[in-house]
C-alpha positions in Angstrom: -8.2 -5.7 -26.3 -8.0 -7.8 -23.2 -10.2 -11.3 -23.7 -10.8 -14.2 -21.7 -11.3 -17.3 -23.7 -12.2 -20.9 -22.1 -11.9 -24.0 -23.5 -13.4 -27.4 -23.1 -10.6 -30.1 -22.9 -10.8 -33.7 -22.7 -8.3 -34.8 -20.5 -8.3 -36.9 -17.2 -4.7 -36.4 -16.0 -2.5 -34.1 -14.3 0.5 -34.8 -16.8 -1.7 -34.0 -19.5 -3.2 -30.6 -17.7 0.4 -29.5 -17.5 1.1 -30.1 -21.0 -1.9 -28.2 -21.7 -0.9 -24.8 -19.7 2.5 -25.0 -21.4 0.7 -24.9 -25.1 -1.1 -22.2 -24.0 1.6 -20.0 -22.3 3.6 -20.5 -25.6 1.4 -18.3 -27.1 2.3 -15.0 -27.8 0.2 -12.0 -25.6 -1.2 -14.6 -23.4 -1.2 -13.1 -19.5 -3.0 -15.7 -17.6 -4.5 -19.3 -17.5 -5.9 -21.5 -14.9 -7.5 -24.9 -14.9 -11.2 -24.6 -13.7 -14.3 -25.9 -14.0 -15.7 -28.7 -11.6 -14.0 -31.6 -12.8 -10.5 -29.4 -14.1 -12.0 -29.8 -17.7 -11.6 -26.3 -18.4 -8.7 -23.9 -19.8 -9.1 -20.2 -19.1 -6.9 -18.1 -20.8 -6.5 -14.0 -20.3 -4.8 -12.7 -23.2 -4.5 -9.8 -25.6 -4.8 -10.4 -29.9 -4.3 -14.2 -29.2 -6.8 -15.8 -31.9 -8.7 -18.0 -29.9 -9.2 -20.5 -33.2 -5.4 -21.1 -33.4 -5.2 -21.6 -29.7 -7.5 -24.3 -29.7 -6.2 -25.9 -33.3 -3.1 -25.8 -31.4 -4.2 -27.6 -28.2 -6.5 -30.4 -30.7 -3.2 -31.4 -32.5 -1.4 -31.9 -29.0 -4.4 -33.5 -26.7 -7.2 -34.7 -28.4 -10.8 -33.4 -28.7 -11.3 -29.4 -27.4 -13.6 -27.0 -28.2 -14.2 -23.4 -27.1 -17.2 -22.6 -24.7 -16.9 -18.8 -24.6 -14.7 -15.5 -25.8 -15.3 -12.5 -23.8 -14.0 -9.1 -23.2 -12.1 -8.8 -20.0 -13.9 -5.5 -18.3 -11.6 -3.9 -15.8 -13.6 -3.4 -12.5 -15.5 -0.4 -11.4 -13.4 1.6 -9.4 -16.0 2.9 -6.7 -15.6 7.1 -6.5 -13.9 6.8 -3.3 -15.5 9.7 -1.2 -13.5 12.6 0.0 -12.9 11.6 3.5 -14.3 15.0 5.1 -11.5 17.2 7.2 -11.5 16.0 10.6 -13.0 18.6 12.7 -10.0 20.4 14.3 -9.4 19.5 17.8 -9.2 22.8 19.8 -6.5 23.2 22.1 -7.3 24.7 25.8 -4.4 26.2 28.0 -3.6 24.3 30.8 -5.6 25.4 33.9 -4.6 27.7 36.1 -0.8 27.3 35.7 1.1 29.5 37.9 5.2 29.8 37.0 6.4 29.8 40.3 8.1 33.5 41.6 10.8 34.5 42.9 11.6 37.4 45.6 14.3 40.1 43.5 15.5 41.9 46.9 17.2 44.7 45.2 20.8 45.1 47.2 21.2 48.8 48.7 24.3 49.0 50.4 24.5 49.7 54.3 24.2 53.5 55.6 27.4 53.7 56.8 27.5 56.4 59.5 31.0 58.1 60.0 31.6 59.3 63.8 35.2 60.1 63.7 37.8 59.6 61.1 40.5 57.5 62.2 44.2 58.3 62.2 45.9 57.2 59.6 49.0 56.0 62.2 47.0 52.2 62.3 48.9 51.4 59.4 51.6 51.6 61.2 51.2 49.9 64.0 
């Protein structure tokens, strides 16, 4: 179980902020922490099975006077039904207008009537 645990701290320095986040990161099954709060007075710590009593003995022997303002379960977010997106609506696709492949002529050869008057000698060959 995922909690979020923040703690009151009395400290007015930066050295001693840092030396705070490194306590709590030590612990075991901590995920996250931040400084927060309006004057960066405040611990917040995202863990899972950390005990937030030990955490905060821990932190008292270390810095001084801290106590814990509030332990609450960590609820994931809603995730919003995302809606179907609806099928598009099928763009139709027209032909193209009017589109003539261009033609061609297919004269069919015939060969030429010949017309025979006369045969011719066969003696040109010779000549």
């Amino acid at each position: 179980m995922k909690q979020k645990i923040v703690i009151q701290l009395s400290i007015s320095c930066d050295k001693h902020r840092s030396k705070a986040l490194t306590l709590a990161s030590r612990a075991a099954g901590v995920t996250s922490m931040a400084i927060t709060g309006a004057a960066r007075d405040q611990l917040e710590v995202v863990s899972d099975g950390v005990d937030p009593v030990c955490l905060v003995s821990c932190l008292r022997k270390k810095l001084g006077h801290t106590h814990i303002i509030k332990v609450e379960q960590v609820k994931k977010p809603e995730e919003k039904k995302k809606d179907e997106p609806k099928p598009a609506m099928p763009v139709p696709v027209y032909p193209p207008a009017y589109y003539y492949q261009p033609s061609y002529y297919h004269h069919q050869y015939q060969p030429p009537h010949m017309v025979v008057c006369e045969e011719q000698p066969n003696n040109w060959r010779t000549m």
